[in-house]
C-alpha positions as CSV (number, residue, x, y, z in Angstrom):
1,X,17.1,5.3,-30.4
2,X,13.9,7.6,-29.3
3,X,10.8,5.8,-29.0
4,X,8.0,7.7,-30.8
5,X,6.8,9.0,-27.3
6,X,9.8,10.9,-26.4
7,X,10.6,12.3,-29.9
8,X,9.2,16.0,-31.0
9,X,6.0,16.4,-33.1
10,X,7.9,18.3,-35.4
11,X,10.5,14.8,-35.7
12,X,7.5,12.7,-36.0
13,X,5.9,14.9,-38.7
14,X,9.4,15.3,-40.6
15,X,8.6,19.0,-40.5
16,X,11.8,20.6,-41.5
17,X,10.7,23.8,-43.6
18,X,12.0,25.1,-47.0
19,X,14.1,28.5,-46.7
20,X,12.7,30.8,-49.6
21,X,15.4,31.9,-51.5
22,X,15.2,28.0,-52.3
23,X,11.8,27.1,-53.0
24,X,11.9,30.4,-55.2
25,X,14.6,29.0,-56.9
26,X,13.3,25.9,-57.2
27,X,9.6,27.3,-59.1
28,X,11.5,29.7,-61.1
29,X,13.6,26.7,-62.8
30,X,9.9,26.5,-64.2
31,X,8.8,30.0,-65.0
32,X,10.5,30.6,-67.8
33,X,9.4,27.4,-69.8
34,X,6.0,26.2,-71.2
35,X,4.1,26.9,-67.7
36,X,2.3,23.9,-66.2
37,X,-1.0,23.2,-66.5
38,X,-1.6,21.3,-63.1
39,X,0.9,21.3,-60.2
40,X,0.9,19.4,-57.4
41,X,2.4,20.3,-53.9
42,X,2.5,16.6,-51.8
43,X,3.3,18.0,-48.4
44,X,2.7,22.0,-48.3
45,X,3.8,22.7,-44.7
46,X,4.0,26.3,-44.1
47,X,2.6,27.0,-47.8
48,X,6.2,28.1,-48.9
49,X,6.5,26.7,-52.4
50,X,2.6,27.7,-52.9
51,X,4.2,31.5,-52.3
52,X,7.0,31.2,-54.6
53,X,4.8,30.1,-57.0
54,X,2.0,32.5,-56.8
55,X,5.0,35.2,-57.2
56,X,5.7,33.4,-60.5
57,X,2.7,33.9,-61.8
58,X,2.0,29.6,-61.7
59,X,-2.0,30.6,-60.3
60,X,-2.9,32.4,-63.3
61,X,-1.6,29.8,-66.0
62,X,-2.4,26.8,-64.3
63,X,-5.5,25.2,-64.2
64,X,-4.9,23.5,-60.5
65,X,-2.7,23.4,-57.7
66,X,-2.8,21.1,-55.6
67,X,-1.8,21.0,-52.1
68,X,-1.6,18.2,-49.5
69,X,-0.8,18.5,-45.9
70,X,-1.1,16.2,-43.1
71,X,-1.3,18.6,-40.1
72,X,-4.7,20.0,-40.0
73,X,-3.5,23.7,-38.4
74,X,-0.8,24.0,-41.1
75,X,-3.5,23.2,-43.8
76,X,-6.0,25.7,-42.5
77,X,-3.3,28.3,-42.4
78,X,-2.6,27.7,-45.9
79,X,-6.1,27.3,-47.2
80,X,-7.0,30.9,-45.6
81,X,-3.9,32.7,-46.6
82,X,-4.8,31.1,-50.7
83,X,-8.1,31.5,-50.3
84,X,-8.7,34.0,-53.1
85,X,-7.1,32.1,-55.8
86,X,-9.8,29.4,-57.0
87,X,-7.3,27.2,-58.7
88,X,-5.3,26.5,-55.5
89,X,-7.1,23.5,-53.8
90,X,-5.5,22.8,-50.0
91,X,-6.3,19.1,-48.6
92,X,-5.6,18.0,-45.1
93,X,-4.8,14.4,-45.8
94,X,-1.9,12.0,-45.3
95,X,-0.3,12.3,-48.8
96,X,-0.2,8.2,-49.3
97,X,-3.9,8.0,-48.9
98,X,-4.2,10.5,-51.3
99,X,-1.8,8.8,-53.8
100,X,-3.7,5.8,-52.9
101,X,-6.9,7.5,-53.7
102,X,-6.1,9.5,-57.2
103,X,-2.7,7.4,-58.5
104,X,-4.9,5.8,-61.5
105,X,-6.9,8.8,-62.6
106,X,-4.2,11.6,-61.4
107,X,-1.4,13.5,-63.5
108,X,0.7,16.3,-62.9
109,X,2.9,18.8,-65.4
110,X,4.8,19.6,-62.4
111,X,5.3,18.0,-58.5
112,X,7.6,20.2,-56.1
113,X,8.5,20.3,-52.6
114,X,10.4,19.3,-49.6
115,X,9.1,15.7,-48.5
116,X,9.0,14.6,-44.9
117,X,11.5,12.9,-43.3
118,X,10.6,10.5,-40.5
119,X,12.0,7.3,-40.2
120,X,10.2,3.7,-40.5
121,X,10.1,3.5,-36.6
122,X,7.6,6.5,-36.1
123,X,5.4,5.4,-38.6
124,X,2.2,4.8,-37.7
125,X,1.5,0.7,-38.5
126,X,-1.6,2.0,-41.6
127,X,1.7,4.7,-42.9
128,X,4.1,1.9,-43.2
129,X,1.5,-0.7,-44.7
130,X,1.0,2.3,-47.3
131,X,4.8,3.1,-47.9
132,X,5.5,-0.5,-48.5
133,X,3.1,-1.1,-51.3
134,X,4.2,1.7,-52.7
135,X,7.7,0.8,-53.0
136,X,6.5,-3.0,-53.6
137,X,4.7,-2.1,-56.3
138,X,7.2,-0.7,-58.2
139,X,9.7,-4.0,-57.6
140,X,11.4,-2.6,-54.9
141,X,12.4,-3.8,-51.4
142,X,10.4,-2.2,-48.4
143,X,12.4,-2.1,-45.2
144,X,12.8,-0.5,-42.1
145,X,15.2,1.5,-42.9
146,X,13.1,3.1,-45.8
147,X,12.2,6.8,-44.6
148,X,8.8,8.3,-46.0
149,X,10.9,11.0,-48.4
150,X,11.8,7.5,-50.4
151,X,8.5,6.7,-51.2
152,X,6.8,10.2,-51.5
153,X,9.9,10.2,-54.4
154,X,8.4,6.7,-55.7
155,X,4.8,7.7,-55.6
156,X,5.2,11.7,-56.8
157,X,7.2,9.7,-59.9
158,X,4.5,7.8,-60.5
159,X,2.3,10.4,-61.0
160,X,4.4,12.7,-63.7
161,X,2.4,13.6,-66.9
162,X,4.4,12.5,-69.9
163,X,6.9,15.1,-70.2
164,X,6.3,15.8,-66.4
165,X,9.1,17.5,-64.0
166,X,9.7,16.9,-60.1
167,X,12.0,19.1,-58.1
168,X,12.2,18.1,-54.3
169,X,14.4,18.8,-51.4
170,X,16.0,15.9,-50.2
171,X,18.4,13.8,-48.3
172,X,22.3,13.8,-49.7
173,X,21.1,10.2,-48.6
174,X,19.7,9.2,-51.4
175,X,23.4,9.7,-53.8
176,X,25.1,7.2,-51.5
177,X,23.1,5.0,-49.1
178,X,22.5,1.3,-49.3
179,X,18.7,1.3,-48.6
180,X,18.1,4.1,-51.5
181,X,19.5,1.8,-54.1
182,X,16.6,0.7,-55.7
183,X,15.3,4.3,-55.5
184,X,18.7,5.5,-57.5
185,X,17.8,3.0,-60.0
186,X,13.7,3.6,-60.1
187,X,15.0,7.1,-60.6
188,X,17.3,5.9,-63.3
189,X,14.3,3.9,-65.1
190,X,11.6,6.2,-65.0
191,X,13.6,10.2,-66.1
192,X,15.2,11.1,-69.2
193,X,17.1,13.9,-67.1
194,X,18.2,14.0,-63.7
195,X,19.8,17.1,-62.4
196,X,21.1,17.6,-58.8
197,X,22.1,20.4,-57.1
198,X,24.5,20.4,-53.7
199,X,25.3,22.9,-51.3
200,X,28.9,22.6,-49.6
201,X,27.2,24.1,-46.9
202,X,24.3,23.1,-44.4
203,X,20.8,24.6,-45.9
204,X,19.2,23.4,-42.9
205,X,20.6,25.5,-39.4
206,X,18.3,23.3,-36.6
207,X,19.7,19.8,-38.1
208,X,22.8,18.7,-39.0
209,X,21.0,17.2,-42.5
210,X,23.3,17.5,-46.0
211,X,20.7,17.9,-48.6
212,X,20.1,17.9,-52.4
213,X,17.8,19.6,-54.5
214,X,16.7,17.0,-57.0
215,X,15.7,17.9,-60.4
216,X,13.6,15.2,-62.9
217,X,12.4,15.1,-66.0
218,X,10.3,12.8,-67.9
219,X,10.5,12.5,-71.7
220,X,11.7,9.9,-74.6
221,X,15.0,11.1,-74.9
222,X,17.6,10.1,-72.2
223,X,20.2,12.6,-71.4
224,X,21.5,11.1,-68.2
225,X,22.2,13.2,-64.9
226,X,24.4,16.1,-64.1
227,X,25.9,17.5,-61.2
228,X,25.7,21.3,-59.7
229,X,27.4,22.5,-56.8
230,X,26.6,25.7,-54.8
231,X,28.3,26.9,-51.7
232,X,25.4,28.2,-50.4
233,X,22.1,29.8,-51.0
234,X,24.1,33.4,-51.6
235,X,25.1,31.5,-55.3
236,X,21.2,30.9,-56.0
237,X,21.2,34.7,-57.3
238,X,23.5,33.8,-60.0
239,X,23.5,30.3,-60.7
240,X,22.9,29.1,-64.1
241,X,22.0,25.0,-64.3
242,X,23.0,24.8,-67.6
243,X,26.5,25.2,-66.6
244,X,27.2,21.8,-66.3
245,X,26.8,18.9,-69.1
246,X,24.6,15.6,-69.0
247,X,27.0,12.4,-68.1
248,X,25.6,9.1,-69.2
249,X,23.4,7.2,-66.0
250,X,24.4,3.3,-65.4
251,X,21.1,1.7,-64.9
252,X,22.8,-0.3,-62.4
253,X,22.6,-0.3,-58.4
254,X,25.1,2.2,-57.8
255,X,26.5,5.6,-55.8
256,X,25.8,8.8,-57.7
257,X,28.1,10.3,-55.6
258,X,30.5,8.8,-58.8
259,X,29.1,11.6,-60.9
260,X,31.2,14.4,-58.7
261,X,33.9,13.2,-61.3
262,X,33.9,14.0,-64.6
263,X,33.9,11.9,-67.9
264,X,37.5,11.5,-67.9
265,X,37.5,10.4,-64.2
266,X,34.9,8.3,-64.7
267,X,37.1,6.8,-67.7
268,X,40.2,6.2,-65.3
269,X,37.9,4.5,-62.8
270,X,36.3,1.6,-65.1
271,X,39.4,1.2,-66.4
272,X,41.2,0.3,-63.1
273,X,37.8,-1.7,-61.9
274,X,38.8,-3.8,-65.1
275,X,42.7,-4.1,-65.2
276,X,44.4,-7.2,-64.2
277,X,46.7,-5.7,-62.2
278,X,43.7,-4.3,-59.7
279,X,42.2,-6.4,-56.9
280,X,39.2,-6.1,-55.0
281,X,40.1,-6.1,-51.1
282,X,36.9,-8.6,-50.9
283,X,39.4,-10.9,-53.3
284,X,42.2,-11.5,-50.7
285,X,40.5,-11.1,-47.4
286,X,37.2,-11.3,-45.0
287,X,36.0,-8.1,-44.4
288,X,33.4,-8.0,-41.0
289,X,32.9,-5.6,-38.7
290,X,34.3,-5.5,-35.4
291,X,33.3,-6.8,-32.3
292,X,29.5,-5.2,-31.4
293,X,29.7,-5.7,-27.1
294,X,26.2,-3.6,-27.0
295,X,28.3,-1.2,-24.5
296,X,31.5,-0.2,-25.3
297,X,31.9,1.8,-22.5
298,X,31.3,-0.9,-20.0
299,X,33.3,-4.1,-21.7
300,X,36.5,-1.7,-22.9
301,X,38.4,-0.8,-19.9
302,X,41.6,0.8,-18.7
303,X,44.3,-0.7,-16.5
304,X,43.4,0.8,-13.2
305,X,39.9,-0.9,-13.9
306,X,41.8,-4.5,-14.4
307,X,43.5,-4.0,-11.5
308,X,40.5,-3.1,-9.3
309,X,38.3,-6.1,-10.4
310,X,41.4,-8.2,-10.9
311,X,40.2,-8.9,-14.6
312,X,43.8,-9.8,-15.7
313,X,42.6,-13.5,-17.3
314,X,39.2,-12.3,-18.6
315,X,41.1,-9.2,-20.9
316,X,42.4,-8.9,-24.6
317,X,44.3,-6.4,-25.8
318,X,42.0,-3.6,-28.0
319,X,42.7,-1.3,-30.0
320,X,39.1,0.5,-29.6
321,X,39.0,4.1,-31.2
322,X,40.6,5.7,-34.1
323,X,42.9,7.9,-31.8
324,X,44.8,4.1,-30.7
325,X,45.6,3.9,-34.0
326,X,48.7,6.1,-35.0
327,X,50.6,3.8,-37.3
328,X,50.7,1.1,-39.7
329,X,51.8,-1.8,-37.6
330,X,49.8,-2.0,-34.3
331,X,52.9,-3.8,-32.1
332,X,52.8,-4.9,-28.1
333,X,54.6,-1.3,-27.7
334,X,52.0,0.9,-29.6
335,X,49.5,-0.9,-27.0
336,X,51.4,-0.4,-24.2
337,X,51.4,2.8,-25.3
338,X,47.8,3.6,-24.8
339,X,47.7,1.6,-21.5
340,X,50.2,3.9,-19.6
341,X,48.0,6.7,-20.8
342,X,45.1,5.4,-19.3
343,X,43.2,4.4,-22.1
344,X,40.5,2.1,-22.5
345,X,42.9,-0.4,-24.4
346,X,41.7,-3.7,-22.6
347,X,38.3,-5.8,-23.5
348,X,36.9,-7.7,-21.3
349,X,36.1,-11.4,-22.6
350,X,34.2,-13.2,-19.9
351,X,33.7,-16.8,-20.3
352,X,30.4,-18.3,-20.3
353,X,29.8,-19.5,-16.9
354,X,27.5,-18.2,-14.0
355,X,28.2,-14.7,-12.0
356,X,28.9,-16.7,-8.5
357,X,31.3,-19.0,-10.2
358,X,33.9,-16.0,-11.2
359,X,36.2,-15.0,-8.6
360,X,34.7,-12.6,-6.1
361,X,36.3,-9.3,-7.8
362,X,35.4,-9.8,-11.3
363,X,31.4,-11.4,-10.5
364,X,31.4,-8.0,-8.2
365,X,32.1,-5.9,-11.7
366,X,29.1,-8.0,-13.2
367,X,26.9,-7.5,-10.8
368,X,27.7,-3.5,-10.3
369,X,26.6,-3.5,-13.8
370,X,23.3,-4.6,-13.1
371,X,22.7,-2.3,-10.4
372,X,23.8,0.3,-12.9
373,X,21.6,-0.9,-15.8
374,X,24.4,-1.6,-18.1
375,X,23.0,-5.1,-19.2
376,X,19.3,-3.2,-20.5
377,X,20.7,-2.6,-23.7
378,X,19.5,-4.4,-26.7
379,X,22.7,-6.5,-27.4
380,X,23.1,-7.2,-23.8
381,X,19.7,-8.0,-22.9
382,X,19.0,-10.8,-25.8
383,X,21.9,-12.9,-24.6
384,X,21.7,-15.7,-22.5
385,X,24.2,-14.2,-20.2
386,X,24.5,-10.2,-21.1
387,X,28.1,-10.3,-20.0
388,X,29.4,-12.8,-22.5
389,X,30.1,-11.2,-26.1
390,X,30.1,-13.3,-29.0
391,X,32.2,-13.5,-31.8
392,X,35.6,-12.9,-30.2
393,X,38.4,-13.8,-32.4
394,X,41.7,-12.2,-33.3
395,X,41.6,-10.2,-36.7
396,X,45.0,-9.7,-39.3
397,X,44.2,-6.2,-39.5
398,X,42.1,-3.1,-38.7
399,X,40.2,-1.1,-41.0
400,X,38.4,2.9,-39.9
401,X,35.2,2.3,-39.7
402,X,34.7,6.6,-39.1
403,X,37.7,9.0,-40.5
404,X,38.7,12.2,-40.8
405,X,41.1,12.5,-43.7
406,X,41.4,9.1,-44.5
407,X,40.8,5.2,-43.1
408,X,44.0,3.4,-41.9
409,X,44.6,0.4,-42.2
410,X,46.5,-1.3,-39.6
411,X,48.2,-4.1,-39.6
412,X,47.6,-6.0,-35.5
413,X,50.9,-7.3,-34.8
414,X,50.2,-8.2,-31.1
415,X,47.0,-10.4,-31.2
416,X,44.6,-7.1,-30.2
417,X,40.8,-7.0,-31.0
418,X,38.7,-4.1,-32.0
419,X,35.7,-3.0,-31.3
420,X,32.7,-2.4,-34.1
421,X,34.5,1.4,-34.2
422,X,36.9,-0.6,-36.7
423,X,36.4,-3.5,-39.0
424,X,38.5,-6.6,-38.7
425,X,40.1,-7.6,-41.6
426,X,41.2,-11.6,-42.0
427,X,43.4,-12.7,-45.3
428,X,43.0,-15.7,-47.4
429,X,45.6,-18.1,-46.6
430,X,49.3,-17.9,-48.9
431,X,48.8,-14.3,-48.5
432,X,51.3,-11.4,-47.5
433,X,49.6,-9.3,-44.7
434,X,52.3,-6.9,-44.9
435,X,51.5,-6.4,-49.1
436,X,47.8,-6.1,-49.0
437,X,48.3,-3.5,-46.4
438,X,51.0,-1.2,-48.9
439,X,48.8,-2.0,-51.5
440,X,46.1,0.6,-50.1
441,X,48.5,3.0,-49.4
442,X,48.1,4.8,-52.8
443,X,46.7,7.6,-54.9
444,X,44.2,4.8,-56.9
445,X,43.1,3.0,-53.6
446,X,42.7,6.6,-51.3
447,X,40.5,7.5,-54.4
448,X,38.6,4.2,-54.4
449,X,37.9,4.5,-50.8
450,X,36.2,8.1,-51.1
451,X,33.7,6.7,-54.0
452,X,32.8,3.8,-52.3
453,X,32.5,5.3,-48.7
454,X,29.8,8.0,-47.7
455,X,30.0,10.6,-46.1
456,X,28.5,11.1,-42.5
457,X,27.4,13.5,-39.8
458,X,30.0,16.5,-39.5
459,X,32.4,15.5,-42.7
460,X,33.4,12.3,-42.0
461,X,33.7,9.5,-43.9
462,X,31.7,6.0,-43.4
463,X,32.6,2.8,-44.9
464,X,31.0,-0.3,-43.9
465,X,32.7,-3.6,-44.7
466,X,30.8,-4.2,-48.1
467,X,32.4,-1.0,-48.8
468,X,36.1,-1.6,-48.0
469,X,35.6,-4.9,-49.9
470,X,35.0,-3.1,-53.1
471,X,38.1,-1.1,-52.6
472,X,40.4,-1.8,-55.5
473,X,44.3,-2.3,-54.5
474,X,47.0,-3.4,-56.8
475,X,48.5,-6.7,-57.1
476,X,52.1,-6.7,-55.5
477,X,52.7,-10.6,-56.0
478,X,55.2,-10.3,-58.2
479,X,57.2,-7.3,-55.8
480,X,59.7,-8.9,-53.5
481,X,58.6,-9.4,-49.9
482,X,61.8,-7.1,-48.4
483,X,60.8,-4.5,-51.0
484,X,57.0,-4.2,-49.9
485,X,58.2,-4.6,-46.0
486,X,61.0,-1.9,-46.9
487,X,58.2,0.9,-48.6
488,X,55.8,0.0,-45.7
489,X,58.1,0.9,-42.9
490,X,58.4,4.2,-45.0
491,X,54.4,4.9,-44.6
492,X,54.3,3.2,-41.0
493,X,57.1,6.4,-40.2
494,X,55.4,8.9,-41.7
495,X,52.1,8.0,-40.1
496,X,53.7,7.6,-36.9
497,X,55.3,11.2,-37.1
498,X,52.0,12.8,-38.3
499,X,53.2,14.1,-41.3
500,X,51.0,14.9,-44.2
501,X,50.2,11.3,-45.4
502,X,50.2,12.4,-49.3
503,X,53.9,11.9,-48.6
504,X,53.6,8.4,-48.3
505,X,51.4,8.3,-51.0
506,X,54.4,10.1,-53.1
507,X,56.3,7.2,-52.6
508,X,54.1,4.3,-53.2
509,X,52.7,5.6,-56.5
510,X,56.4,6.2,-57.7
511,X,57.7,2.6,-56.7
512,X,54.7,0.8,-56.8
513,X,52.1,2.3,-59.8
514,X,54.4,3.7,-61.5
515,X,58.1,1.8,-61.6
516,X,56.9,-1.7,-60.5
517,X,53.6,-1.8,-62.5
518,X,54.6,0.4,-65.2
519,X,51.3,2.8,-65.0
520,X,52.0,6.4,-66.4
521,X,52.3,9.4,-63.7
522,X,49.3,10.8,-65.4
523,X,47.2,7.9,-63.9
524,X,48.3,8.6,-60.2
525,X,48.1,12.2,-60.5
526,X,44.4,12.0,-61.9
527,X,43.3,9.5,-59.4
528,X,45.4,12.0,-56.3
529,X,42.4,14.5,-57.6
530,X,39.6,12.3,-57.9
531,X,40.5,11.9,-54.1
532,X,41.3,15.2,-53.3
533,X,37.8,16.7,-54.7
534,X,35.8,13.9,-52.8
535,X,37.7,14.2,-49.7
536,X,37.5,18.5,-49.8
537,X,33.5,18.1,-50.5
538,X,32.8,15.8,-47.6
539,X,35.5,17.4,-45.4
540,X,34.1,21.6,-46.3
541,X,30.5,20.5,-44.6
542,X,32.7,19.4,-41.7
């Protein structure tokens, strides 16, 4: 993590400017309805969305703009180059002690732009007081992982006319993340219509940063939210938003990444969430994430390193990265495996006891690490003895933490540990590890596992242990134990040969969904594209 006086002024701003082509497509979603009478503009920047909508004719119907910029060069800049429009007011003030200033007397017809993004950490200590009443006074939970875009959302919200409309560039954050829950359901609360627009492709070329144009709308009747997706910003000369229909909004905590499928998806999906047939994973097992050593690189070593430091007692067998993982059942031979290649496949367990009462070799290892700084980390240096890693114990199985095309889940067969790169999975007692394990292995779970991931940096997929919990599998407790080994030895080959792992997915949902639990192909085939779509999306801004 960057302290605040190594990062960029433009990170600490959150300065990340709008490409025209989109903030003229964003004003002109306006300019063909009842003009707004006053517009407001919460973070102008380079005066972008002022242009587009000065070429839209906004300056000579409405009765003010407003414009708010914290960087006192960038507002001069824009002040000068509006100058000659009287309407167009330009402050240079920190947009939360503006809000703070006007909130009770202040509406707006119309609030666009591209909020910062700067995380709680560079915050000066006044910003974050500011942020959190915001968001406090609205009933939601201030935190430090709130970034200032959430509550310029809260506060811009908060000061829509009656039939007032927002459009913002932000985040593909806020459809999936944890800490924009309560913004997804402020949002929810507070707009009749919600309308989002994606790009399959980055908007942004200097960060790697998925984002959304968000669309709002105030008014008494509820039409829900709605979905449009773009490749790039080549489709914003012909897109029409109208293409796609309204669905129905939960006011619930939930993903809006569930609205990529459609009504008929979103049909299947309740209906397996309330089948008796259907388990979540959270039902049968412990989900936690794996061991956190606060330096991988250091605790996870390779044989050559054992041998050196003659670590032989202090070791476990680890399976440490996704690439250790090439099959279904993680036996002694798939570890010895990544030993004779040299990989990192032990971790080191040091007992808690001084460094000069471990044998000379393995108190020399400490003691280089030291001298080398490896014990500065945070993890390492709140311990009583930085070597020493808590929480060691021997998992059932292995869950991705990061994937590609999909999670695995591996069954550990030869008493391995993991580090936090996968979660370790531990089963309620009386229960089959081989038959939870073939009971994710299908078209319905793969699709489940997409909705209630998110996807990261570079088109992977992230899902934390809450996650995988809510993963619905089905029931196999009345299919025969040599049945379930005798399908998962199927999957374990075809993973273990690299194949193309819809094949194994072929032949769980035909003798599992299908024959054992007497579901209609239709079912598997619809949730194979529920999976398919989610997984292409994430896998296209790759």
């Amino acid at each position: 993590m960057k302290l605040k006086a190594d990062s960029t002024e433009q990170k600490l701003r959150g300065a990340y400017y709008t490409p025209l082509p989109l903030a003229e497509m964003m004003v002109g979603l306006f300019a063909n309805e009842s003009m707004p009478v006053s517009v407001l503009e919460p973070s102008c920047g380079d005066g972008v969305f002022l242009d587009a909508a000065i070429k839209r004719h906004f300056n000579k119907v409405a009765k003010e703009i407003i414009a708010i910029e914290i960087d006192k060069e960038e507002a001069a800049k824009t002040r000068k180059s509006t100058k000659e429009y009287k309407n167009i007011k330009v402050y240079n003030e920190d947009f939360f002690d503006y809000y703070n200033r006007t909130f009770k007397q202040k509406k707006y017809d119309l609030i666009l732009g591209n909020p910062p993004y700067v995380r709680y950490q560079y915050l000066e200590e006044s910003q974050r007081e500011l942020l959190s009443a915001i968001l406090t006074s609205q009933g939601m939970r201030a935190n430090k992982l709130i970034n200032t875009w959430v509550g310029f959302m809260v506060a811009c919200v908060n000061l829509l006319s009656e039939k007032g409309k927002i459009a913002f560039v932000v985040p593909a954050e806020i459809m999936q993340v944890a800490y924009a829950e309560d913004l997804r359901l402020f949002l929810a609360d507070k707009l009749s219509k919600i309308t989002l627009i994606t790009f399959e492709e980055l908007i942004f070329p200097d960060i790697e940063q998925e984002i959304v144009v968000f669309v709002g709308e105030k008014g008494k009747q509820e039409k829900g939210i709605r979905i449009v997706q773009l490749n790039n910003l080549e489709d914003l000369k012909s897109f029409d938003i109208e293409t796609n229909g309204f669905q129905k909004l939960q006011h619930v905590h939930e993903k809006w990444t569930r609205y990529f499928t459609n009504n008929e998806e979103n049909t299947l999906i309740k209906q397996i969430k309330e089948d008796k047939r259907f388990q979540k994973l959270s039902d049968v097992s412990l989900v936690n994430v794996g061991i956190t050593t606060g330096n991988n690189k250091y605790f996870s070593v390779n044989q050559d390193k054992v041998d050196g430091y003659k670590l032989q007692d202090v070791v476990r067998p680890l399976i440490g990265r996704s690439s250790h993982a090439d099959s279904v059942y993680f036996k002694e031979d798939d570890w010895m495996k990544n030993v004779l290649k040299g990989k990192a496949a032990y971790l080191i367990d040091f007992p808690e006891k001084n460094i000069e009462d471990f044998p000379e070799e393995q108190g020399k290892y400490i003691k280089e690490g030291e001298e080398n700084g490896e014990n500065k980390g945070y993890k390492c240096r709140i311990r009583d003895k930085w070597y020493c890693i808590p929480s060691v114990w021997v998992p059932h199985a292995f869950f991705l933490r990061r994937s590609n095309l999909y999670p695995k889940f591996v069954l550990n067969c030869c008493n391995a540990v993991s580090t936090d790169t996968m979660h370790r999975i531990k089963f309620n007692e009386d229960i089959n590890p081989e038959q939870i394990v073939l009971s994710y292995y299908n078209s319905i779970s793969f699709a489940f596992t997409e909705l209630c991931g998110r996807s990261y940096g570079g088109g992977v997929l992230e899902i934390l242990p809450r996650e995988v919990g809510n993963i619905m599998v089905p029931k196999l407790d009345d299919i025969p134990v040599q049945q379930v080994r005798n399908i998962l030895k199927q999957v374990d080959g075809i993973i273990r040969t690299g194949d193309n792992i819809e094949a194994a997915l072929d032949i769980v949902d035909r003798e599992i969904i299908v024959d054992a639990l007497g579901y209609d192909e239709k079912v598997c085939q619809m949730a194979r594209g529920i999976w398919k779509k989610l997984q292409t999306r994430r896998l296209k801004r790759g």
